[in-house]
Backbone as a printed PyTorch tensor [residue, N CA C, xyz], in Angstrom:
tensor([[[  6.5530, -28.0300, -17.6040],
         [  6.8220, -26.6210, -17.3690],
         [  5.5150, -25.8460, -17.5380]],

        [[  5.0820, -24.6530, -16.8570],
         [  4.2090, -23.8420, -16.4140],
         [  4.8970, -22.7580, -16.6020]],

        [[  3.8130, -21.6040, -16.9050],
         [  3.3630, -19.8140, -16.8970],
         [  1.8880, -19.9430, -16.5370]],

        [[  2.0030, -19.0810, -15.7810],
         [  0.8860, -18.8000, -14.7830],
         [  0.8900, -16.7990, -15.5760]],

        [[  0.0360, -17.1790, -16.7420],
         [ -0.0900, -15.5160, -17.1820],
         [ -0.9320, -14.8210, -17.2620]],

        [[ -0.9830, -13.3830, -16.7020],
         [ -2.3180, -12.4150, -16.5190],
         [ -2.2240, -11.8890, -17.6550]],

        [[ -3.5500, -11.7370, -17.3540],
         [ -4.2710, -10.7250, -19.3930],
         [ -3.6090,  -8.8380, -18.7390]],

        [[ -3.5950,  -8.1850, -20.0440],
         [ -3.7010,  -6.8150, -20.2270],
         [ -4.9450,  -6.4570, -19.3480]],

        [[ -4.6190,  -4.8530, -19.5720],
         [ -5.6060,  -4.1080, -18.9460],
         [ -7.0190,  -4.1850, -19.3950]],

        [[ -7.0190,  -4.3780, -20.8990],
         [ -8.2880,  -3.9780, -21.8930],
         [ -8.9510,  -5.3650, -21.5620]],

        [[ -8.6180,  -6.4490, -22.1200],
         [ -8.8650,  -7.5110, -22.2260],
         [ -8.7160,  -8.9620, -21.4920]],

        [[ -9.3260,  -9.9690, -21.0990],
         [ -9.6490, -10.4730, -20.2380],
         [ -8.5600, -12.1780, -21.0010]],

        [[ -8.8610, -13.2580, -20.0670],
         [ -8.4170, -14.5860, -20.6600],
         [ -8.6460, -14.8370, -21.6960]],

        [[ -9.9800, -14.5020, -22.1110],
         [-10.6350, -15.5150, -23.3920],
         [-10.2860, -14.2100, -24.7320]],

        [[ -9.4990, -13.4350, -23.8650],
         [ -9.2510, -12.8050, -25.3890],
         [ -8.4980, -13.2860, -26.5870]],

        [[ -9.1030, -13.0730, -27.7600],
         [ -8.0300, -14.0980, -28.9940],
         [ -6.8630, -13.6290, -28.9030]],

        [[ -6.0920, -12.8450, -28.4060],
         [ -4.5130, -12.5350, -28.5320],
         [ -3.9960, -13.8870, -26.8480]],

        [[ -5.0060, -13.7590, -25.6160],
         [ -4.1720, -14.7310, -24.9040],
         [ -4.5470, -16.1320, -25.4710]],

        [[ -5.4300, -16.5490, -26.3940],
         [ -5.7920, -17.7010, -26.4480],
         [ -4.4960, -18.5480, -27.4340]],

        [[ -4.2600, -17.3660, -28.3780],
         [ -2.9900, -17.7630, -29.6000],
         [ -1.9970, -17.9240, -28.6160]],

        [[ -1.5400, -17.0110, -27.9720],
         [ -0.4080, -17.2950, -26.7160],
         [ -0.2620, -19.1120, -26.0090]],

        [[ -1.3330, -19.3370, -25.3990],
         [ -1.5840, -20.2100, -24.9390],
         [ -1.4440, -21.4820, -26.0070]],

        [[ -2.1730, -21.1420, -27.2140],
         [ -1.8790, -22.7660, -28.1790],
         [ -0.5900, -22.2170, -28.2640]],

        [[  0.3620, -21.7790, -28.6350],
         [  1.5600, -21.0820, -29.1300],
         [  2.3460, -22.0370, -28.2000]],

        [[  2.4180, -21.6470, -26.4720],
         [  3.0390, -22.5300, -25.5890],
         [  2.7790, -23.9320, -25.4950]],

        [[  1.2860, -24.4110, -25.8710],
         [  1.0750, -25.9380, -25.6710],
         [  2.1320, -26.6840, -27.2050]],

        [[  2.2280, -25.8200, -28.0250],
         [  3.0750, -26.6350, -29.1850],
         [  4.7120, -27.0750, -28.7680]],

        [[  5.0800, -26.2500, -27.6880],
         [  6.3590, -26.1960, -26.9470],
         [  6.2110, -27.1340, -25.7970]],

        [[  5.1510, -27.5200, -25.3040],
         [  4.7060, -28.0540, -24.2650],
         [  5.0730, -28.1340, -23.3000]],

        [[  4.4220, -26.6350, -23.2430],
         [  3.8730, -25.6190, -22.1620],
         [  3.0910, -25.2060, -21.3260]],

        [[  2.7940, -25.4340, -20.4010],
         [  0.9030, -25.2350, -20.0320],
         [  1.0580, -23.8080, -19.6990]],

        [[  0.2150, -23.1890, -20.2750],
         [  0.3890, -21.6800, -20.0300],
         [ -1.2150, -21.9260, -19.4210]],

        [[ -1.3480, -21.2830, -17.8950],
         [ -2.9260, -20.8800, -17.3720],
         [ -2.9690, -19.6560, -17.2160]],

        [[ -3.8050, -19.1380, -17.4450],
         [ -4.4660, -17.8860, -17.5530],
         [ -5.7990, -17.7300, -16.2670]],

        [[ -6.0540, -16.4310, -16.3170],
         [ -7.0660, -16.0390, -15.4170],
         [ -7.2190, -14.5610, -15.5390]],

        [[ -8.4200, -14.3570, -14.8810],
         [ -9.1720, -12.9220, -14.5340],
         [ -8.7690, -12.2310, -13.7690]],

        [[ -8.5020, -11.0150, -13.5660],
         [ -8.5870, -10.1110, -12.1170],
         [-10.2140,  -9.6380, -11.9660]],

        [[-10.1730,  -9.6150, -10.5720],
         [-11.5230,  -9.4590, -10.8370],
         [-12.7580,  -8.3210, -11.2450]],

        [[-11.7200,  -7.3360, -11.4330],
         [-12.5720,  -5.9450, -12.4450],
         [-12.9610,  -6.4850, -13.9580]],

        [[-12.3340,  -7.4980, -14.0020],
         [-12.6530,  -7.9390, -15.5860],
         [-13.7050,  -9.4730, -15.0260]],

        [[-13.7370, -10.0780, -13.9150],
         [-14.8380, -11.2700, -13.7370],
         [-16.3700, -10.1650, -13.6610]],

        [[-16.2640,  -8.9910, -13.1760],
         [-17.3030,  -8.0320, -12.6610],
         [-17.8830,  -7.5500, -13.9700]],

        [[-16.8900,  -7.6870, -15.4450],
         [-17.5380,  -6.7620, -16.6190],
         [-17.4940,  -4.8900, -16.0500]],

        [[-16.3470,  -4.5820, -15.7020],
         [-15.8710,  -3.4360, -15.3650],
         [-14.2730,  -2.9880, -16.4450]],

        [[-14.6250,  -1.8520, -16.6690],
         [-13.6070,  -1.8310, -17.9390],
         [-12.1120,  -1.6060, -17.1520]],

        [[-12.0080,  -0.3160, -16.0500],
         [-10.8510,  -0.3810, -15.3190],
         [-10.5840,  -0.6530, -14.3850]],

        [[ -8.9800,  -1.1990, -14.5880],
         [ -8.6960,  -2.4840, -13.6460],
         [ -9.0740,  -1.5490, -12.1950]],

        [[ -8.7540,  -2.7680, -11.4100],
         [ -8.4900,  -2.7440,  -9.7110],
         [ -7.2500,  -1.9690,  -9.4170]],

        [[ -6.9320,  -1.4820,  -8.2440],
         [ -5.4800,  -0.5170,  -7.5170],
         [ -5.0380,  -1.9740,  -7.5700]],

        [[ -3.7260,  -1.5340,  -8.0130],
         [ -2.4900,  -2.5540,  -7.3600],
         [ -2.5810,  -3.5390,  -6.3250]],

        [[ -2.4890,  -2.5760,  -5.4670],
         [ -2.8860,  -3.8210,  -4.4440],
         [ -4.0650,  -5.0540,  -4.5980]],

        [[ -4.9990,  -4.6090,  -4.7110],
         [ -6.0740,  -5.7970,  -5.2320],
         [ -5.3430,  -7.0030,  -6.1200]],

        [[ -4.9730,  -6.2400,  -7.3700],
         [ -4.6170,  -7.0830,  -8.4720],
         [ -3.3650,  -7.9500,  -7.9800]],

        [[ -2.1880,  -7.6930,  -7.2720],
         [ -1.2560,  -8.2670,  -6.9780],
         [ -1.1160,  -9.3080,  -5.8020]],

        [[ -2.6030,  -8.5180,  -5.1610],
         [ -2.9980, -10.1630,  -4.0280],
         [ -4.0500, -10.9400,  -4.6960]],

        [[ -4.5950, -10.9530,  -5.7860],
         [ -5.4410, -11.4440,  -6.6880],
         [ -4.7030, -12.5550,  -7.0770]],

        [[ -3.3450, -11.9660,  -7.9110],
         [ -2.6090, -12.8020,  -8.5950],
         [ -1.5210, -13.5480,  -7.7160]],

        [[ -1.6130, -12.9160,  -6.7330],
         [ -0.1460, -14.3760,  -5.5940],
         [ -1.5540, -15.7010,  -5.1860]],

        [[ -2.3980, -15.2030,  -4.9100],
         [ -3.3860, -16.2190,  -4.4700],
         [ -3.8480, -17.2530,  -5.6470]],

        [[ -4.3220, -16.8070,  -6.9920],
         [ -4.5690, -17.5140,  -7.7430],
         [ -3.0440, -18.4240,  -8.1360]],

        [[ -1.4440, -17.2480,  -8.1450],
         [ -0.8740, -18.1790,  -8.0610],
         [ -0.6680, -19.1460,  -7.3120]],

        [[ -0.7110, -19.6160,  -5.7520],
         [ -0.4980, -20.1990,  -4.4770],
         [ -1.8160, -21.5760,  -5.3150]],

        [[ -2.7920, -21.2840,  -5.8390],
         [ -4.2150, -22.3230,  -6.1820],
         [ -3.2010, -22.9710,  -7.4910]],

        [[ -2.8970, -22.4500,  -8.8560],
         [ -2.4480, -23.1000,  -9.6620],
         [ -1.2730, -24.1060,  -9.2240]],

        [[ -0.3950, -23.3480,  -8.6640],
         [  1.0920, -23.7850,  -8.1060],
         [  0.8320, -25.5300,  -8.0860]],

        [[ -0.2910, -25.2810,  -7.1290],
         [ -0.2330, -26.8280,  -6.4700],
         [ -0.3230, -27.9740,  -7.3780]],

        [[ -0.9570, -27.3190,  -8.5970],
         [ -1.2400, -28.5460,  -9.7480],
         [ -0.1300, -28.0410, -10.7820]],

        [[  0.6000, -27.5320, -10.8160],
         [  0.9790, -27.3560, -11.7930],
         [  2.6110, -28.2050, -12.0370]],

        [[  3.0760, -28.5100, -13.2010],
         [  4.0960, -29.8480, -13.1780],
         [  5.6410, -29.4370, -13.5510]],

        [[  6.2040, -29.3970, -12.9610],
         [  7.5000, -28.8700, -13.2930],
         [  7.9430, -27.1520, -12.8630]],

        [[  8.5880, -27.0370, -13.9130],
         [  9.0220, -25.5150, -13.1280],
         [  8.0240, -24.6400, -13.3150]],

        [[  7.8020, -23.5110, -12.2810],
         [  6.8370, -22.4380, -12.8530],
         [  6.8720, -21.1400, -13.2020]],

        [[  6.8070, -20.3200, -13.6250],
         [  7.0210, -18.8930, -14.4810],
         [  5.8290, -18.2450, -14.0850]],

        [[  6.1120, -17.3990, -13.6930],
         [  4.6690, -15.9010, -13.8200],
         [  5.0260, -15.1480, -15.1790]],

        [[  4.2280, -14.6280, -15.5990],
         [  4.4390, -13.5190, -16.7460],
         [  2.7030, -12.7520, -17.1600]],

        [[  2.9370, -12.2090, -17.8200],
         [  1.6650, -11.3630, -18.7040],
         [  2.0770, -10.3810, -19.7370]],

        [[  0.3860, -10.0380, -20.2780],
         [  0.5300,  -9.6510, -21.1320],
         [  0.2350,  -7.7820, -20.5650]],

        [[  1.3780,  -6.9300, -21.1700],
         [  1.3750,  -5.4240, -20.4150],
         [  1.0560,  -5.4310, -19.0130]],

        [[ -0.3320,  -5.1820, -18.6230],
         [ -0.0630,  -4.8940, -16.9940],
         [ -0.3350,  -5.9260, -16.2440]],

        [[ -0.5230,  -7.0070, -16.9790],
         [ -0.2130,  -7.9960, -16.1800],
         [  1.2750,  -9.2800, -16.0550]],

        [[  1.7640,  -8.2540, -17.0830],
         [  3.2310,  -8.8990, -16.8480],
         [  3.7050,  -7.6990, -15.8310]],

        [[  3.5130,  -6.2550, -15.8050],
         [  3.7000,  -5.9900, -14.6270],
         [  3.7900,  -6.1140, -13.2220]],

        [[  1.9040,  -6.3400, -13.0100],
         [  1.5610,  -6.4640, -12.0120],
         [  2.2420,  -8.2840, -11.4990]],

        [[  2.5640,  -9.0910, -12.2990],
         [  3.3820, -10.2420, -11.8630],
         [  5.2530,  -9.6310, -11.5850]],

        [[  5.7130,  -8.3740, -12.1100],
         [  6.6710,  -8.2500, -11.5100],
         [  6.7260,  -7.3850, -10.1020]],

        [[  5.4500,  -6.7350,  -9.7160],
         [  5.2510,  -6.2550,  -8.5310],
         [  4.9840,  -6.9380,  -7.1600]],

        [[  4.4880,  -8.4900,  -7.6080],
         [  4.1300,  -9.4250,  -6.9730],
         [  5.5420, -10.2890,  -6.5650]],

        [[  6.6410, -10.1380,  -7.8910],
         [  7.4970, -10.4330,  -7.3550],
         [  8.8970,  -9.4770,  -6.4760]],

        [[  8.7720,  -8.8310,  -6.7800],
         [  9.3910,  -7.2870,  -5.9700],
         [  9.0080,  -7.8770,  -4.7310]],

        [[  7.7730,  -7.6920,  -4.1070],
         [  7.3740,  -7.8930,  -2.7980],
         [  7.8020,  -8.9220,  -2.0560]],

        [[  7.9670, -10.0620,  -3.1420],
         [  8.5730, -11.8370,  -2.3660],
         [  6.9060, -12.1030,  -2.1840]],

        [[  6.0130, -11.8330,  -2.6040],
         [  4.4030, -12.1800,  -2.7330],
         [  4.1890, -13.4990,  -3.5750]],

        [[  5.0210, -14.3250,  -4.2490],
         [  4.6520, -15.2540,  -4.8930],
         [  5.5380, -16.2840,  -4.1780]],

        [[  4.3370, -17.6480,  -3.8680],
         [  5.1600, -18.8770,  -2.7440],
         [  4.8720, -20.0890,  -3.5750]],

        [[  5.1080, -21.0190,  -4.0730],
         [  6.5280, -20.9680,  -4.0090],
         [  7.2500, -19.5610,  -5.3790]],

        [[  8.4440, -19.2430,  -5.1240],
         [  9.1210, -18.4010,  -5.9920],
         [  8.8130, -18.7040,  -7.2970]],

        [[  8.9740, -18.0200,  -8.2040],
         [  9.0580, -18.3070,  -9.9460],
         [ 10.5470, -18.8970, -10.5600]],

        [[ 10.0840, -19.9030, -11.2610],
         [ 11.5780, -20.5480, -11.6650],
         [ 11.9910, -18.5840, -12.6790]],

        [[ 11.5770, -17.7700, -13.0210],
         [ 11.4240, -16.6170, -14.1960],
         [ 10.3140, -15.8280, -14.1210]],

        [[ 10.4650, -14.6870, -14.9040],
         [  9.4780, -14.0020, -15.3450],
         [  9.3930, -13.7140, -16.3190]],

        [[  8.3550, -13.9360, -17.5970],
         [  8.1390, -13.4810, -19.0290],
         [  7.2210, -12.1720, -19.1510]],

        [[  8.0260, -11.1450, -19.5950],
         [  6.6960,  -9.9750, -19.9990],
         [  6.6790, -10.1700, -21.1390]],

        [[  5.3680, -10.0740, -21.8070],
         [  5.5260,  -9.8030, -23.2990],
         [  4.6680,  -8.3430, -23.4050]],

        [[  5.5590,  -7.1110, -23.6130],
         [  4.7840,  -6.0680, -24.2150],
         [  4.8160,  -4.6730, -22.4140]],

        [[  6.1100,  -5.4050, -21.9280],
         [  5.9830,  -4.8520, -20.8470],
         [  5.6060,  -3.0060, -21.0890]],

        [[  4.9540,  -2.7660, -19.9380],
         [  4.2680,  -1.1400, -19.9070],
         [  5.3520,  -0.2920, -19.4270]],

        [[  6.8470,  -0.1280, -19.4760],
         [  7.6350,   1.0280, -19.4820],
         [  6.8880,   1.9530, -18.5930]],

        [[  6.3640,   2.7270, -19.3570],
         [  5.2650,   4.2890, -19.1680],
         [  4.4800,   4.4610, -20.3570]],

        [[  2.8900,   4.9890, -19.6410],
         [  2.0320,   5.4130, -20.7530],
         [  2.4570,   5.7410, -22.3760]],

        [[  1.6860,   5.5990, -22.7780],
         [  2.9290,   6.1180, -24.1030],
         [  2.5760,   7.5900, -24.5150]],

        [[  3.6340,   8.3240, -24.7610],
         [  3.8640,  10.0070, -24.8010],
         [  4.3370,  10.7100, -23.6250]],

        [[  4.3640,   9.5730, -22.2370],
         [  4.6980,   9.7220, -21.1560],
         [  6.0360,   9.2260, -20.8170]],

        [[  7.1710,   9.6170, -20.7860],
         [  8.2490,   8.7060, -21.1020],
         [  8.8660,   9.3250, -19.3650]],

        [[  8.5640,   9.8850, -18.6140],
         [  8.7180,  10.3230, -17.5490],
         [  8.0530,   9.5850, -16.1540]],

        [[  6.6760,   9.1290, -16.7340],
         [  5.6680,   8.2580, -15.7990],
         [  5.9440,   6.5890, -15.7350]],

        [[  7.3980,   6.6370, -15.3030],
         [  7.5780,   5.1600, -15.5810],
         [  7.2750,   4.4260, -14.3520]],

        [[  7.3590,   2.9900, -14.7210],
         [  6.6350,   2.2800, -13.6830],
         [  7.9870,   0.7190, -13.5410]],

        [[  9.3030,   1.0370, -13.7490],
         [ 10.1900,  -0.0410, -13.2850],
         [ 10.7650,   0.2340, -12.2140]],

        [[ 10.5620,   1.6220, -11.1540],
         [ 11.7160,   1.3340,  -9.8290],
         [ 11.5130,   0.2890,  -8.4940]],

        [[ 10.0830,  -0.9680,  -9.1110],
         [ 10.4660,  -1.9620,  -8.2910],
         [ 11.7420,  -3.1260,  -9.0990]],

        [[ 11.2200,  -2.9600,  -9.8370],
         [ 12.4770,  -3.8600, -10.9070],
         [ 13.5980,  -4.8840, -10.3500]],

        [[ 14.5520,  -3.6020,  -9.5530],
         [ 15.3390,  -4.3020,  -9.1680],
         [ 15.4850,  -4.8460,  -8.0320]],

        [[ 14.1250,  -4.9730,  -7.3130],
         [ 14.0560,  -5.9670,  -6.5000],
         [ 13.6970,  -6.9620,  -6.7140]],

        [[ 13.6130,  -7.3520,  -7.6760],
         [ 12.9220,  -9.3070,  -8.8020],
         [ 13.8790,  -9.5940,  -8.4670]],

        [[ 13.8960, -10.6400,  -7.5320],
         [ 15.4650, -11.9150,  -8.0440],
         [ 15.0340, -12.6250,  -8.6500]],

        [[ 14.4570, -13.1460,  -9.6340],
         [ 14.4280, -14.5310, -10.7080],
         [ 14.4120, -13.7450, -11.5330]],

        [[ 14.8710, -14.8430, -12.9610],
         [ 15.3190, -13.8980, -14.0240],
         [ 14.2520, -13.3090, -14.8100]],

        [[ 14.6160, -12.5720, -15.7960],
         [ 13.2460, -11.7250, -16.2020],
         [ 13.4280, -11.8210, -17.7010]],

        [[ 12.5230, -12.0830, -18.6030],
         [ 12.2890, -12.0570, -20.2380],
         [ 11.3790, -10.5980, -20.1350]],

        [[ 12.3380, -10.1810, -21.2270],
         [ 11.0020,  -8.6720, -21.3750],
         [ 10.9290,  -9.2010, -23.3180]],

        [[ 10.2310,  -9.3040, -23.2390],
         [  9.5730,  -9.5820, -24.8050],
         [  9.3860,  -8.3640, -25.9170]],

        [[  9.2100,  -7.2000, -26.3880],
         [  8.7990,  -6.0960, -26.5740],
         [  8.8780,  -5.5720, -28.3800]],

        [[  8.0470,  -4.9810, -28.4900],
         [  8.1370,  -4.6810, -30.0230],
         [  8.9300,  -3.4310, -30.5110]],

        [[  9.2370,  -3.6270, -31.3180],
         [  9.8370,  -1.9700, -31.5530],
         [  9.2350,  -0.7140, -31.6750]],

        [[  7.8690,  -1.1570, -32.2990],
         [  7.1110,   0.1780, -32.3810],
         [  6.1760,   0.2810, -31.5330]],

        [[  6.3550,  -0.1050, -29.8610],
         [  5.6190,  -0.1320, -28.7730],
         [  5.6950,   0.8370, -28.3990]],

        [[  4.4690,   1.9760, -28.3180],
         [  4.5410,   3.0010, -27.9730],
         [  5.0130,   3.2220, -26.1890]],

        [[  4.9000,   2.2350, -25.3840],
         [  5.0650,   2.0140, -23.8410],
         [  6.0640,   1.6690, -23.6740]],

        [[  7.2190,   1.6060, -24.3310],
         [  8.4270,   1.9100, -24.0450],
         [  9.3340,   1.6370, -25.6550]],

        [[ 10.4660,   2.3270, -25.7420],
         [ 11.3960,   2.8700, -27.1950],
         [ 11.7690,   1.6100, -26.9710]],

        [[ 12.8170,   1.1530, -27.7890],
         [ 13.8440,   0.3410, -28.1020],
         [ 15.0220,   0.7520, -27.4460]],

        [[ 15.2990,   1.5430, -27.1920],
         [ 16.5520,   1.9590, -26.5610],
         [ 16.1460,   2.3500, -24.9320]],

        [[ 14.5840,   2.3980, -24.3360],
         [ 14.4750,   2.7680, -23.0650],
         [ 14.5720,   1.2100, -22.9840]],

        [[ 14.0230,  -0.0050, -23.1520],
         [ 14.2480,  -1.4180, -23.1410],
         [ 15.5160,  -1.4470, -22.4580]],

        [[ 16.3690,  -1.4210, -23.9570],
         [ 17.3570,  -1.7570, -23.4910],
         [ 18.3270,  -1.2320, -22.3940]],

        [[ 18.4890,   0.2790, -22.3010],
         [ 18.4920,   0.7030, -20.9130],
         [ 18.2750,   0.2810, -19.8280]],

        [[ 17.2420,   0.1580, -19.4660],
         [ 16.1460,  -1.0730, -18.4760],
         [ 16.7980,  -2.1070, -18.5700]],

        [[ 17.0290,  -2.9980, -19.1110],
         [ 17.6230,  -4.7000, -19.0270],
         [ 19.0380,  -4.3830, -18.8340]],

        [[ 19.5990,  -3.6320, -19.0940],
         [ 20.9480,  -3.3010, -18.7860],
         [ 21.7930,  -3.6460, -17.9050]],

        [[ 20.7840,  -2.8680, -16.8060],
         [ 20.4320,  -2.2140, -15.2220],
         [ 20.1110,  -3.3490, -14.3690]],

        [[ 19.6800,  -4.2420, -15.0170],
         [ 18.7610,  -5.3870, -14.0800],
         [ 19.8440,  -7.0120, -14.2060]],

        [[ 20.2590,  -6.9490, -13.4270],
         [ 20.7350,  -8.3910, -13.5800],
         [ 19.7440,  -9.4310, -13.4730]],

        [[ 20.1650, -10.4270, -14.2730],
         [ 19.5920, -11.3590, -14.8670],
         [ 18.4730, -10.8500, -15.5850]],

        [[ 18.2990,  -9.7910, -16.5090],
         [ 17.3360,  -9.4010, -17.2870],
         [ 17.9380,  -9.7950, -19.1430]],

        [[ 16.7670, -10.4480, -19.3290],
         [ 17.1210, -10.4530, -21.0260],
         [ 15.9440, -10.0780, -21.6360]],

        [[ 16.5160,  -8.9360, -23.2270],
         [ 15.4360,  -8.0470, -23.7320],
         [ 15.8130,  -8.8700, -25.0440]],

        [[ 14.1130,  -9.1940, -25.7360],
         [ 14.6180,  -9.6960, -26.9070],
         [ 13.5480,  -8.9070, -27.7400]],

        [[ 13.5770,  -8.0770, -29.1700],
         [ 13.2150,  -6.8080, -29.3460],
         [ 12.4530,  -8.0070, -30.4610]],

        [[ 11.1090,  -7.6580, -31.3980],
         [ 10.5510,  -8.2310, -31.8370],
         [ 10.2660,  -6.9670, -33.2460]],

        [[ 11.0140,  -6.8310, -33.8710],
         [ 11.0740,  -5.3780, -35.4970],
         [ 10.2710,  -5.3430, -35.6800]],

        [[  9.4340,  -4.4390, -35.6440],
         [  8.0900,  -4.0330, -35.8430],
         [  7.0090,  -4.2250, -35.5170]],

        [[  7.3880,  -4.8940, -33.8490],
         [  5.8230,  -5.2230, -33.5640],
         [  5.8070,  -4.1140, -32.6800]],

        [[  4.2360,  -4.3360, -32.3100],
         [  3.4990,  -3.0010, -31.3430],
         [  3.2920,  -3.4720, -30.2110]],

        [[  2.7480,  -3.1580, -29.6030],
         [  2.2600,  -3.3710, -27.8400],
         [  1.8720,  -4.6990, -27.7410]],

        [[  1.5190,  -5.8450, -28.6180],
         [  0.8270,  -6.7820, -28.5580],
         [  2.0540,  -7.4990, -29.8490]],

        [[  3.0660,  -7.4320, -30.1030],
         [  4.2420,  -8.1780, -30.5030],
         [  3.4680,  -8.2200, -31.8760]],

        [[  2.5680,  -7.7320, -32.5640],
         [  1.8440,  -7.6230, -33.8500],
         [  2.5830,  -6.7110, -34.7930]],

        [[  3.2870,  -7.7610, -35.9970],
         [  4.2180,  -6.5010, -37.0000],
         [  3.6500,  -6.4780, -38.5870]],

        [[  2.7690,  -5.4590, -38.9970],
         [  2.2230,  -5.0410, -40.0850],
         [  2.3300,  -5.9630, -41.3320]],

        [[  3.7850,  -6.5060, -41.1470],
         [  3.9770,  -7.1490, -42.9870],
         [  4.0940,  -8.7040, -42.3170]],

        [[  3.7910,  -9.5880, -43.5550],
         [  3.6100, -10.6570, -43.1690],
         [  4.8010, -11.5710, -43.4510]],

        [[  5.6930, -11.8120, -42.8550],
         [  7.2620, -12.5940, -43.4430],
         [  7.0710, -13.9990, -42.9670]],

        [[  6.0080, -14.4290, -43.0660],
         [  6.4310, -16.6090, -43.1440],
         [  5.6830, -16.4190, -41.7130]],

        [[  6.4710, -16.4570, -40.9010],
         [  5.7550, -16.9560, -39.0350],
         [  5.1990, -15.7930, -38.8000]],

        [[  4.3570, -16.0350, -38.0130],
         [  3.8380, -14.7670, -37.1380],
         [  4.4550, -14.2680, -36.1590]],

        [[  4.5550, -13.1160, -35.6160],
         [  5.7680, -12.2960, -35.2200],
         [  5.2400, -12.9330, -33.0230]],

        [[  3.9260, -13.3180, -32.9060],
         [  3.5210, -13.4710, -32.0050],
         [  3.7700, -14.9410, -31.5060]],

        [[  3.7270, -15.9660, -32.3150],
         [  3.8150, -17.0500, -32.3910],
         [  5.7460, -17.2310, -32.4270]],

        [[  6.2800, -16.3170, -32.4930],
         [  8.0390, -16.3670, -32.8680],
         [  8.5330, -15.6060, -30.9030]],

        [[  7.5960, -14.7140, -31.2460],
         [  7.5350, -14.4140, -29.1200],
         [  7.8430, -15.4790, -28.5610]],

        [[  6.5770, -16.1920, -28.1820],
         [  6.3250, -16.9790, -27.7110],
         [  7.3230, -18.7670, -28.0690]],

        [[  7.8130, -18.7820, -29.3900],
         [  8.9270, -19.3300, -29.3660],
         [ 10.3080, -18.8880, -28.5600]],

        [[ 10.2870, -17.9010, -28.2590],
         [ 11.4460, -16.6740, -27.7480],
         [ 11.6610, -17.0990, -26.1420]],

        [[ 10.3780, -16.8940, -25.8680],
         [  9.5700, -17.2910, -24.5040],
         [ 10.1460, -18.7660, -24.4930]],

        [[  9.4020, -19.6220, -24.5270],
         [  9.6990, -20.7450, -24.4830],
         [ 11.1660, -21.2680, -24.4590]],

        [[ 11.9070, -20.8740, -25.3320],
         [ 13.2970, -21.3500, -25.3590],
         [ 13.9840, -20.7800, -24.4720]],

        [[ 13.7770, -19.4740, -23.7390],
         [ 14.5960, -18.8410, -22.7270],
         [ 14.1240, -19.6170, -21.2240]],

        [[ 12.8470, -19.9350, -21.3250],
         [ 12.4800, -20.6260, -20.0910],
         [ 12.9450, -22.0540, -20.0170]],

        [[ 12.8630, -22.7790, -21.0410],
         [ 14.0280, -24.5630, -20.7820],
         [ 15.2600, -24.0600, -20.6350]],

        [[ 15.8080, -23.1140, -20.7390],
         [ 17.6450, -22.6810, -20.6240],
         [ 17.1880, -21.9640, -18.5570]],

        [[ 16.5560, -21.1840, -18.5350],
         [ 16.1660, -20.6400, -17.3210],
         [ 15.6650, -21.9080, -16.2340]],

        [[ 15.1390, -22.4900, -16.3050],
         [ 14.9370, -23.4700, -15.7500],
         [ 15.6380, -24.5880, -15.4720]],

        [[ 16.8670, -25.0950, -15.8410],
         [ 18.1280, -25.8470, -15.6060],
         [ 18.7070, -25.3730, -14.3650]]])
């Protein structure tokens, strides 16, 4: 099993939040691949328009696809778990995604609860993991769940006290990121049957 996952806006592959992700899935055994858009291969801080990024990412997916072993998943981390559900809105990803995992999906800016960014949404047909923290300023706990509501085949699994990056202040035994990504994992062997 495969995820084919794009980094956030800020930060690129080799950032230490996708790298923990990535060992996180190989313990599940997972191959999670990662990659660049290319405002972040350039050393440019903001991303590319949509369009760029979403034919960026069907193409790099169409290159992984071919090697990759078992079922496959798109997902990312904020706008690039987006920009993988815009890719799938369109029918832009060949072959299809067995799923989609967001972890930390971008709702709307945060303080912006009006500037939202799900009315492609319900054109995803494969199923969708939205991952999300509670104290994520880019979308409430209750706009989440709203959102997954609405969406068939959508499942929201809320992570108490984490922030935009599934990170929760007090330290209780597992790491709240590493318990994601368990979250992740177990919804994708049930999704994938």
């Amino acid at each position: 099993m495969t995820i084919v996952l794009a980094h956030g806006a800020g930060a690129g592959q080799t950032h230490p939040w996708m790298q923990r992700v990535v060992r996180a899935f190989a313990e599940h055994g997972v191959t999670a691949l990662t990659f660049n858009f290319p405002y972040m291969d350039a050393g440019r801080s903001a991303p590319d328009r949509a369009p760029l990024l979403e034919s960026h990412y069907a193409k790099v997916w169409r290159d992984l696809s071919a090697r990759a072993d078992g079922p496959l998943f798109a997902g990312g981390k904020s706008m690039g778990g987006r920009i993988a559900s815009q890719v799938a809105a369109a029918g832009g990803f060949a072959p299809a995604p067995a799923g989609l995992v967001f972890f930390g999906y971008p709702l709307h800016p945060p303080n912006q609860p009006l500037k939202r960014r799900d009315e492609h949404l319900p054109r995803v047909a494969a199923p969708m993991l939205f991952v999300h923290g509670t104290r994520d300023p880019f979308g409430t706990p209750e706009e989440m769940q709203a959102l997954t509501a609405n969406l068939p085949g959508a499942t929201l699994h809320l992570i108490d006290g984490g922030d935009h990056s599934l990170v929760v202040k007090r330290k209780d035994g597992m790491d709240s990121v590493e318990r994601a990504v368990d979250v992740a994992a177990a919804w994708m062997r049930r999704t994938a049957v």
